[in-house]
Structures are given as structure tokens and as C-alpha cells.
C-alpha positions as a Markdown table, in Angstrom:
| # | Residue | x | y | z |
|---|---|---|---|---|
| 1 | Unk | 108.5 | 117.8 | 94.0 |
| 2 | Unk | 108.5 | 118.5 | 98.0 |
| 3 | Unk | 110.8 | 116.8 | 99.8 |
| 4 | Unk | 110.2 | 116.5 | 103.1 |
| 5 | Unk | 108.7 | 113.5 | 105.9 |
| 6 | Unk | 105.7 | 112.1 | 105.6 |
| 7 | Unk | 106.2 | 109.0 | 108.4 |
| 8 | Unk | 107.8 | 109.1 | 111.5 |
| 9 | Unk | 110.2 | 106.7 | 109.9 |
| 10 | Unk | 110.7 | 108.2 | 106.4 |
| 11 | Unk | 113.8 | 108.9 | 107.1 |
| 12 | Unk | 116.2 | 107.6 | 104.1 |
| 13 | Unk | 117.5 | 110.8 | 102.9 |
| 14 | Unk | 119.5 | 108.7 | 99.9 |
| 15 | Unk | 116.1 | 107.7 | 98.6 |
| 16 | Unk | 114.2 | 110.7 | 99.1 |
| 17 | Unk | 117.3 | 112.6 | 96.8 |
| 18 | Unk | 117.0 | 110.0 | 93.9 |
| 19 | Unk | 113.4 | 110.5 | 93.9 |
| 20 | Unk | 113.3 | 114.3 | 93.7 |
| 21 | Unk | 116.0 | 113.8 | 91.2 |
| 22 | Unk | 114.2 | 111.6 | 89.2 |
| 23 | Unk | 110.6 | 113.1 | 89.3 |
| 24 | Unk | 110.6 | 115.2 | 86.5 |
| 25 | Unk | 112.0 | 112.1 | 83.7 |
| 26 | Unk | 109.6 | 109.8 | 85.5 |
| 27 | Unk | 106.7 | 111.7 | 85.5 |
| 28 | Unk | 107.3 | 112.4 | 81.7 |
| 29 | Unk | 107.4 | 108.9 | 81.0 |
| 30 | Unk | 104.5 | 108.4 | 82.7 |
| 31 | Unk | 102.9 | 110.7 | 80.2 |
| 32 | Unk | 104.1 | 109.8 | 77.3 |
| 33 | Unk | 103.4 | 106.0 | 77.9 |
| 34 | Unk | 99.9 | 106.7 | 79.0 |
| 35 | Unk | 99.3 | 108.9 | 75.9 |
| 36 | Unk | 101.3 | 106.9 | 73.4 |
| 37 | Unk | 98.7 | 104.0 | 74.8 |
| 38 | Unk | 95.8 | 105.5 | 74.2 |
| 39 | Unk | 96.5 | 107.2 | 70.8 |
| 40 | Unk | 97.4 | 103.5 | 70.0 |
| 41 | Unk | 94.1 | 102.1 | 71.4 |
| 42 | Unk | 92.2 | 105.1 | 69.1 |
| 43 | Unk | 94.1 | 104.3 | 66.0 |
| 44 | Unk | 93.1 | 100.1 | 66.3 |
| 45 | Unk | 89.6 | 100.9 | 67.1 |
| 46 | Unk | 90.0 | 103.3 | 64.5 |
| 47 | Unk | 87.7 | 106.1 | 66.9 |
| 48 | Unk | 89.0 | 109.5 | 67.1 |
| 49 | Unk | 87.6 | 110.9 | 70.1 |
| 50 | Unk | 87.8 | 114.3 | 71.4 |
| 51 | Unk | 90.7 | 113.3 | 74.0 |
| 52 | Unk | 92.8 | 111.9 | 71.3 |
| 53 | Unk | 92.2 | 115.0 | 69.5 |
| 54 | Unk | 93.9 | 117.1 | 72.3 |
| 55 | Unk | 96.5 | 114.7 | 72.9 |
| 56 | Unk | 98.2 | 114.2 | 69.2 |
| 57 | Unk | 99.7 | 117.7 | 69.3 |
| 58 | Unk | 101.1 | 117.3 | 73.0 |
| 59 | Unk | 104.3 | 116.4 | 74.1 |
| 60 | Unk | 104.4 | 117.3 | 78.1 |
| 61 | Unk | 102.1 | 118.9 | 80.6 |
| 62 | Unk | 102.5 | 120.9 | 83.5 |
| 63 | Unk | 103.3 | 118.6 | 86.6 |
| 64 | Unk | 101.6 | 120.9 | 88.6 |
| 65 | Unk | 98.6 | 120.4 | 88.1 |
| 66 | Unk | 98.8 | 116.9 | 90.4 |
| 67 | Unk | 100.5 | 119.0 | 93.2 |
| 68 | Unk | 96.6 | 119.0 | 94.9 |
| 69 | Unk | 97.0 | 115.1 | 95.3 |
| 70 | Unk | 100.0 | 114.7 | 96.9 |
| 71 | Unk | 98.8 | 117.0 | 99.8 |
| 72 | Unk | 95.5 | 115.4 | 100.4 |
């Protein structure tokens, strides 16, 4: 995660610390909730679809890949 400012009054350098010290569990819980969700949403509907296929053997991705959407 960048830290850096954003606004002219981001300046709260206690909260910009916790939050690049926190990205990496948070955006991993993220994941797993979101996945965990829809997995669930599959099995009651009893679809496998080819998302859920992909998704049962992971257990992280690369954060990267959102890097393009915090810059635009």
C-alpha cells in the first residue's frame, strides 16, 4: 500500500500507519469473506459455476492486481 497524501488535509499520520499496517490482514479478509460467501451461495443453490470452480482451490490472491484503482 502507498502511503502518501491524497487531500490537502490528510494529514493524520497515526491513521495513515495503522492502515498500511493493517492492509494486507484486511484485504485478506476481504477475500476470504467474499469468497466463503459466494462458495456458500453455490452450494445452497446447489449451481457450480465456473467462478466457483476457480475459487474452491484458492486461498489468497495477489493484492496487486487492485493497485490500478487506487491511482485513478
Amino acid at each position: 500500500m502507498f502511503v502518501g497524501i491524497e487531500f490537502a488535509t490528510d494529514t493524520n499520520k497515526t491513521l495513515k500507519e495503522v492502515q498500511h499496517t493493517l492492509y494486507g490482514e484486511m484485504v485478506g479478509r476481504i477475500f476470504d469473506r467474499s469468497r466463503n460467501r459466494y462458495l456458500d451461495a453455490c452450494q445452497l443453490a446447489q449451481v457450480e459455476t465456473e467462478l466457483a470452480e476457480r475459487l474452491h482451490p484458492m486461498t489468497h490472491f495477489d493484492h496487486r492486481t487492485l493497485q490500478g484503482t487506487y491511482l485513478a
